[in-house]
MIZA-928426 format. One record per residue (C-alpha): x, y, z; residue number from 1. Coordinates in nm, 3 decimals, decimal comma, always signed. Example, Ala and Ser with C-alpha at 12.3 -4.5 7.8 and 13.67 -1.06 7.14 Angstrom:
2
      c1      c2      c3 seq
  +1,230  -0,450  +0,780   1
  +1,367  -0,106  +0,714   2
***
This chain:
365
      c1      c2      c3 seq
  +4,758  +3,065  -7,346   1
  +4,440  +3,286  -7,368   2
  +4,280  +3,073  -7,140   3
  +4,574  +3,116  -6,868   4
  +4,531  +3,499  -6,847   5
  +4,163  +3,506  -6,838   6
  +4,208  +3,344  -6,520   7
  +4,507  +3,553  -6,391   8
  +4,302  +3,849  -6,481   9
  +3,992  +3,703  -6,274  10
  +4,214  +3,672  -5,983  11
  +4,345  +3,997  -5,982  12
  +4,031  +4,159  -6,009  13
  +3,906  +3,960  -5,705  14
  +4,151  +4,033  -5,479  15
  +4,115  +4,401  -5,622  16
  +3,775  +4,405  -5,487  17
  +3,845  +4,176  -5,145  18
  +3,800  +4,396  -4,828  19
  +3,833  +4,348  -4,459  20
  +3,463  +4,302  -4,307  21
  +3,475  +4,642  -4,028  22
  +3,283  +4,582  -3,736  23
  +3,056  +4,900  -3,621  24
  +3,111  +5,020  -3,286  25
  +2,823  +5,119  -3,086  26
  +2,761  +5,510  -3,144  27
  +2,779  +5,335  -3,521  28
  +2,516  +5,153  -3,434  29
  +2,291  +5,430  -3,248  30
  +2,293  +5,614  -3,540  31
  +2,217  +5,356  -3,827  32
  +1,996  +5,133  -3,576  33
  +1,850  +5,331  -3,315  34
  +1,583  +5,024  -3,179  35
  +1,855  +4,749  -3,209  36
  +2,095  +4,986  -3,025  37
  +1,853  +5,042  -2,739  38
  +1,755  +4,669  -2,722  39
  +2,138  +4,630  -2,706  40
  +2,165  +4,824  -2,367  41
  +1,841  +4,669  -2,206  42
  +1,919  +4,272  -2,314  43
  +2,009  +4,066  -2,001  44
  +2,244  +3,779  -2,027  45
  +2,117  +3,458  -2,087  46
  +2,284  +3,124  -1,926  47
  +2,293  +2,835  -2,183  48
  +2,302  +2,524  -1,962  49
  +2,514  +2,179  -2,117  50
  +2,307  +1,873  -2,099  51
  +2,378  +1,730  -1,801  52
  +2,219  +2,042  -1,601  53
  +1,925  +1,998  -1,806  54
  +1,874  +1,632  -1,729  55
  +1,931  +1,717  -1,340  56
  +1,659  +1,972  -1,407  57
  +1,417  +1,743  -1,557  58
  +1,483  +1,451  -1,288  59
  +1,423  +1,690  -1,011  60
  +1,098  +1,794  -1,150  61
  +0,982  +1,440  -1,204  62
  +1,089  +1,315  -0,826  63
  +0,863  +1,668  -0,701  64
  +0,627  +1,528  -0,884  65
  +0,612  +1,159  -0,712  66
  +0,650  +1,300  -0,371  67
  +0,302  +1,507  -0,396  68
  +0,182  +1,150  -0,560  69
  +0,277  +0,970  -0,247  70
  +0,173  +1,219  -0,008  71
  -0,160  +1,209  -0,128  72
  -0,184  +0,834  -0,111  73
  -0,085  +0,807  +0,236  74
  -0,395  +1,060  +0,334  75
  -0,599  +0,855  +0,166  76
  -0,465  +0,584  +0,346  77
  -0,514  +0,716  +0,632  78
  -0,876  +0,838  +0,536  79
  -0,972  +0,454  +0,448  80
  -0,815  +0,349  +0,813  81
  -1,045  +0,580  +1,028  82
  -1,374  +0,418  +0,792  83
  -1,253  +0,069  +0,874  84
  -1,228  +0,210  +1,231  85
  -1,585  +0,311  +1,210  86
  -1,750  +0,018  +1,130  87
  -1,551  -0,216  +1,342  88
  -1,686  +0,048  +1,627  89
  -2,040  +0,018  +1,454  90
  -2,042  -0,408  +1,435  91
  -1,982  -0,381  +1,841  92
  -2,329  -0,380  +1,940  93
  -2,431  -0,682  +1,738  94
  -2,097  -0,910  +1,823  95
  -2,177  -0,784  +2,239  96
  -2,507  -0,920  +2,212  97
  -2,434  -1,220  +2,063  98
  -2,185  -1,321  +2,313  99
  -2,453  -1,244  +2,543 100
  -2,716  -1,466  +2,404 101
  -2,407  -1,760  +2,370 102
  -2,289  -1,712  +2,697 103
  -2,643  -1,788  +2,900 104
  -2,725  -2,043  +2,679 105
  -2,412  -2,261  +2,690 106
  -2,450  -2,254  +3,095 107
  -2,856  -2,306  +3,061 108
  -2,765  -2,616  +2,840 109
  -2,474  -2,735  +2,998 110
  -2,339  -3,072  +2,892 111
  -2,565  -3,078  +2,594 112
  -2,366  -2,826  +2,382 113
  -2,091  -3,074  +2,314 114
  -2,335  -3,202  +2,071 115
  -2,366  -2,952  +1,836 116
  -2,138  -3,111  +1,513 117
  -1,986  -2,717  +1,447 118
  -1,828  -2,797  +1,825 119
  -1,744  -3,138  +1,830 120
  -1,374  -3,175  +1,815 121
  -1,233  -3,468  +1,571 122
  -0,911  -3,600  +1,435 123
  -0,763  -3,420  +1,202 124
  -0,632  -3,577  +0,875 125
  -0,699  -3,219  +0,665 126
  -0,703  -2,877  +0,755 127
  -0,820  -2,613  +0,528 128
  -0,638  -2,235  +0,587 129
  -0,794  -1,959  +0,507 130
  -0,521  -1,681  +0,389 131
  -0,625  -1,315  +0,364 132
  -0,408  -1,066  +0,176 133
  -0,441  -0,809  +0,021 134
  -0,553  -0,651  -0,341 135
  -0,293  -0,414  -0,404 136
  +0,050  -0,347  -0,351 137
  +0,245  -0,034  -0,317 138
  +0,219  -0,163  +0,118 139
  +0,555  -0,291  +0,200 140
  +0,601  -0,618  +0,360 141
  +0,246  -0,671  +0,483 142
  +0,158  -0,911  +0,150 143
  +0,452  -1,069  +0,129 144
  +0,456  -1,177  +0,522 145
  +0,130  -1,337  +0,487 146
  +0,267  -1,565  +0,192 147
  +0,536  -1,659  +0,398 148
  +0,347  -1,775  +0,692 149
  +0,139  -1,963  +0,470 150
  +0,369  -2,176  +0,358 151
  +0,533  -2,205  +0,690 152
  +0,219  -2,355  +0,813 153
  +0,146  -2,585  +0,487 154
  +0,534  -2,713  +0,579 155
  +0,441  -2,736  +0,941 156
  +0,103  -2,951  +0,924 157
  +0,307  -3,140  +0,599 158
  +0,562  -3,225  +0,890 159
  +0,275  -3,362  +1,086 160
  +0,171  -3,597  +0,785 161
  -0,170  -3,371  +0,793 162
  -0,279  -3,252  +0,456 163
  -0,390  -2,892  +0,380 164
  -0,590  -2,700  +0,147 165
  -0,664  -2,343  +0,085 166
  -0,934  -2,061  +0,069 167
  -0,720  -1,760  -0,081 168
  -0,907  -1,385  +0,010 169
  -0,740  -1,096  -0,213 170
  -0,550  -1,100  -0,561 171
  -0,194  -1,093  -0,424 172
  -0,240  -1,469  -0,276 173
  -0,435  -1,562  -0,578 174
  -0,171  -1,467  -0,808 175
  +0,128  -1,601  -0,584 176
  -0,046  -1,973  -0,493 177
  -0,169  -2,003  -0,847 178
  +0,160  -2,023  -1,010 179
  +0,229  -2,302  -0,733 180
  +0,131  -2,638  -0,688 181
  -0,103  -2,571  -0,391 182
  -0,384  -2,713  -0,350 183
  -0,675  -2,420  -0,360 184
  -1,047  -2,483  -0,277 185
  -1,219  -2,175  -0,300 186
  -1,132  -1,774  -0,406 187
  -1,234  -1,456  -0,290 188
  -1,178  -1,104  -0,322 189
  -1,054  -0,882  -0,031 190
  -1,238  -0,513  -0,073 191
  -1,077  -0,242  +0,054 192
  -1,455  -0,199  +0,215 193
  -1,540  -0,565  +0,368 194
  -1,923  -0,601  +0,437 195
  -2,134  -0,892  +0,574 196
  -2,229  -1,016  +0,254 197
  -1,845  -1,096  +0,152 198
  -1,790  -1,200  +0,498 199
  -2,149  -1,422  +0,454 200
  -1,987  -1,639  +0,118 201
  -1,701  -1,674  +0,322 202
  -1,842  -1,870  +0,643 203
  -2,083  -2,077  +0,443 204
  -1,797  -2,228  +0,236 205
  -1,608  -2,307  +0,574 206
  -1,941  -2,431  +0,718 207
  -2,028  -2,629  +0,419 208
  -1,638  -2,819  +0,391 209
  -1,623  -2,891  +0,785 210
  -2,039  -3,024  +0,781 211
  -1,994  -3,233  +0,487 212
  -1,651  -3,380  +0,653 213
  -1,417  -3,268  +0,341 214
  -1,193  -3,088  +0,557 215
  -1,156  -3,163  +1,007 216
  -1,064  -2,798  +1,062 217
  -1,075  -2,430  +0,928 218
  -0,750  -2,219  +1,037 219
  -0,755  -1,859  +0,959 220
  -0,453  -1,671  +0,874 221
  -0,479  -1,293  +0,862 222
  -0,280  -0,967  +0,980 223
  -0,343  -0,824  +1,283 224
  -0,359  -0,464  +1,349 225
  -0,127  -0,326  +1,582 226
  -0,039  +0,018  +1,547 227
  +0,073  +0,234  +1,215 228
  +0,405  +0,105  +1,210 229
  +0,317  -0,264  +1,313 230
  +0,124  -0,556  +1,219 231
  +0,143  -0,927  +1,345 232
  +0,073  -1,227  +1,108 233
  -0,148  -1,419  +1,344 234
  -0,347  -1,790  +1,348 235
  -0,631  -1,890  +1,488 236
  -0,885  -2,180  +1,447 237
  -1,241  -2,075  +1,305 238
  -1,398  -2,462  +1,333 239
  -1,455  -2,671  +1,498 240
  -1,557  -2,394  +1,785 241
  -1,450  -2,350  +2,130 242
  -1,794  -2,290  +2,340 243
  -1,566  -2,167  +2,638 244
  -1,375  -1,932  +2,367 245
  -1,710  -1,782  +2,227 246
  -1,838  -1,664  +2,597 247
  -1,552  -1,657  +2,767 248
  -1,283  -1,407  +2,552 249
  -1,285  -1,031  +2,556 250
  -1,238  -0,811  +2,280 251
  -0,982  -0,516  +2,161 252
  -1,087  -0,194  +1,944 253
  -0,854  +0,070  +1,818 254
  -0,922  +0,397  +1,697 255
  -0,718  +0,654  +1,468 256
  -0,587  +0,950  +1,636 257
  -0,379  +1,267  +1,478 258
  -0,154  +1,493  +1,671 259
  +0,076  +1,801  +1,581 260
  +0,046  +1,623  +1,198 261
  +0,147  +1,291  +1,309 262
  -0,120  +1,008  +1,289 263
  -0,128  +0,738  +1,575 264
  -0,362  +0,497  +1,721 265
  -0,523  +0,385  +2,047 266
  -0,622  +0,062  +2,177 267
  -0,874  +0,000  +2,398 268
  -0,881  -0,367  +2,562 269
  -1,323  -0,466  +2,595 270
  -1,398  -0,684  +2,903 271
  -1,606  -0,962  +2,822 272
  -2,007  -0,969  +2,765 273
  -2,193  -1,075  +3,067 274
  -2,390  -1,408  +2,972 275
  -2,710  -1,332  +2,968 276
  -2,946  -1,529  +3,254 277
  -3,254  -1,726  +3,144 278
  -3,456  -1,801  +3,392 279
  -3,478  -2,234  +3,472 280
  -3,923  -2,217  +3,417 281
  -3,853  -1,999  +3,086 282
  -4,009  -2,211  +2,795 283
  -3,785  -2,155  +2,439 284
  -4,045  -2,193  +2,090 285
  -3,734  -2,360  +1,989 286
  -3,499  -2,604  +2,126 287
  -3,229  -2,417  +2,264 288
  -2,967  -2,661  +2,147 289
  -3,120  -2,552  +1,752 290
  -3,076  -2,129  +1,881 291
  -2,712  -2,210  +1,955 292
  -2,684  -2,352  +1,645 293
  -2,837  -2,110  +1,472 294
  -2,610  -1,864  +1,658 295
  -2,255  -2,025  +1,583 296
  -2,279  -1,959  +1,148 297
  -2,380  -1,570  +1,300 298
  -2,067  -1,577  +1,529 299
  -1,874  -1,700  +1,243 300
  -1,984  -1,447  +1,023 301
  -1,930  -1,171  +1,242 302
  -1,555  -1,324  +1,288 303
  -1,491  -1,299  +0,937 304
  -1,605  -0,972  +0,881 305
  -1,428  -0,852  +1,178 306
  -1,061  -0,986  +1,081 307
  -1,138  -0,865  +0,727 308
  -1,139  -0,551  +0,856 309
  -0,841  -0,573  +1,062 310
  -0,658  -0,689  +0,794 311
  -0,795  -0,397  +0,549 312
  -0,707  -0,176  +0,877 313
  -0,328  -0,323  +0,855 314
  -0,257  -0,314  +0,484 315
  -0,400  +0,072  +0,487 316
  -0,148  +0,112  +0,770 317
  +0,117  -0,038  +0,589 318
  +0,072  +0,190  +0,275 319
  +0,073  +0,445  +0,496 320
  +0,376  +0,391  +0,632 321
  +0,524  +0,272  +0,273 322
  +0,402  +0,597  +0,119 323
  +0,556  +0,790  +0,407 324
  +0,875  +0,675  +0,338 325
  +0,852  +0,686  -0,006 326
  +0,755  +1,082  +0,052 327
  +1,088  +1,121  +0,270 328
  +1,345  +0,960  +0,020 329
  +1,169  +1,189  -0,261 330
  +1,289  +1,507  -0,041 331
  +1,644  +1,347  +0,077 332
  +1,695  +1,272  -0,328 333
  +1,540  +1,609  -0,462 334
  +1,770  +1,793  -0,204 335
  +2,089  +1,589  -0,324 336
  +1,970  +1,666  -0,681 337
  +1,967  +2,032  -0,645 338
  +2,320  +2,008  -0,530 339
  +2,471  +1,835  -0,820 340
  +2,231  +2,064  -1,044 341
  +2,424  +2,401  -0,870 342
  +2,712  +2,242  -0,901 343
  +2,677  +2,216  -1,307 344
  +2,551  +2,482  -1,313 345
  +2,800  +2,682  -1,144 346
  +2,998  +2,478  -1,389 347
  +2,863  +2,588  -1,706 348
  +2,852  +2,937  -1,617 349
  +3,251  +2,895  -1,500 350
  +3,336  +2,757  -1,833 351
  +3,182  +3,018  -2,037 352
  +3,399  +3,322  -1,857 353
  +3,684  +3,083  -1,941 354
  +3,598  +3,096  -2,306 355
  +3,531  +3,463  -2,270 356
  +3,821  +3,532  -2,071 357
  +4,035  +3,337  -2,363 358
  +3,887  +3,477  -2,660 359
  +3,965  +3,852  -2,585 360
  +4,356  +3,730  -2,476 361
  +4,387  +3,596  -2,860 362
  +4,237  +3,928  -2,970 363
  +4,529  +4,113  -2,753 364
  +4,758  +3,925  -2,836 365
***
């Protein structure tokens, strides 16, 4: 019983002391709290976004940030294409003269050339192809089109009961014909700078397989450059040679041009060397059937280097291009982005004065 009203007693006395909590108005406020009164007045409203405004935030930000990525890698791309350029322009000289040289000799020699074993023509049982890709990717279809018409032309010669082997140039076509079961002679890397000394190892592997009879012909497969928004897969035949091919076929240059921002390119079709005349009482230290020789691995060599580069020249083009596009979906998505981040925004900001807007009803009513 004594416990019983020790607690009524307790209760009593707390509801004695329970009071309602008064809020202080602002002149309340000024007087008690003069600094929290004036930040009162001065503090500007702050908009809490949900989560889903934040996340449109942070995605925006992140595709900004790719576009500048890309943009910058197609001007680099397009710096590397005007050096390949260069030295295509700066190898003209050499490959003029050697046409030259070629040219008089095959008509001083006449008959005799058909000799030579690098242009005697043979039956073919095997045919090595030579397949140049490239090292990197982030270039569209130009990789990808290369591997294809490799295999159409392993199918093709397959069809013709003609076996085939291959000399792989750049790390894409290593790492796709490795996983296969293709037969692979020799590798190489493809530079994104090709010089005479890769182009060198090249030749004297072809040389060495079509000499020593392991192989009756060299094809070369390789991308040719056609403008910034073009290339063409193309095939020609490296051995044996053609004499009337060597001194008889023109050439083609292009050069890099830039106008109003836009990059483009010019082509400039070469008319072929002039043979060169010897005179019929000129006496040669050497046979002249051992200088044409000598000349055909230096022809060669100068073929190599000159399709590496056109292939380098292509794959830069087609990372330009790649990158380009890559730069204008970055702006059609960030654009479409900042939409739907308005619109939750606007969202947000519309359910808040709803919550507002409810919140002083219940205090009216």
């Amino acid at each position: 019983m004594k416990f019983l009203v020790c607690i009524a007693a307790a209760l009593a006395t707390a509801q004695a002391f329970t009071t309602v909590p008064v809020v202080p108005t602002a002149p309340v406020l000024n007087n008690v709290f003069p600094e929290a009164g004036a930040a009162h007045r001065t503090r500007r409203a702050t908009v809490v976004h949900d989560g889903k405004a934040n996340a449109i935030r942070d995605r925006i930000s992140t595709v900004e940030n790719t576009k500048k990525i890309t943009s910058a890698m197609k001007m680099v791309a397009a710096a590397k294409v005007r050096r390949a350029q260069d030295s295509v322009m700066a190898t003209r000289p050499f490959s003029e003269t050697l046409q030259s040289v070629f040219g008089g000799l095959i008509n001083r020699l006449g008959g005799e050339a058909a000799d030579l074993p690098l242009l005697t023509q043979r039956e073919v049982n095997k045919v090595t192809i030579v397949v140049i890709t490239g090292d990197r990717g982030l270039c569209g279809g130009y990789n990808s089109f290369m591997i294809k018409k490799a295999e159409a032309r392993i199918l093709e010669l397959e069809a013709q009961g003609i076996k085939s082997d291959l000399i792989l140039i750049g790390n894409k076509g290593r790492a796709y014909f490795n996983r296969r079961p293709y037969p692979i002679r020799k590798e190489f890397e493809c530079s994104q700078n090709p010089d005479s000394k890769q182009a060198l190892a090249i030749s004297e592997e072809i040389i060495n397989s079509f000499l020593s009879g392991e192989t009756d012909a060299v094809e070369l497969l390789y991308t040719k450059f056609v403008s910034l928004i073009a290339s063409a897969p193309s095939v020609r035949t490296l051995v044996p040679f053609s004499a009337s091919e060597i001194s008889q076929k023109g050439d083609e240059v292009f050069q890099l041009t830039s106008s109003g921002g836009d990059f483009g390119v010019e082509r400039k079709e070469l008319d072929v060397a002039e043979p060169q005349e010897f005179p019929n009482d000129m006496i040669f230290e050497q046979d002249p059937l051992q200088i044409v020789n000598s000349i055909l691995p230096l022809y060669l060599n100068g073929q190599i280097l000159r399709t590496l580069q056109e292939s380098v020249a292509s794959e830069l083009a087609a990372r330009m291009q790649s990158m380009q596009s890559a730069s204008d979906n970055a702006t059609e998505l960030a654009r479409d982005l900042n939409q739907q981040y308005n619109r939750a925004r606007q969202a947000s900001v519309t359910a808040e004065l709803l919550e507002i807007v409810a919140g002083a009803a219940a205090l009216e009513g």
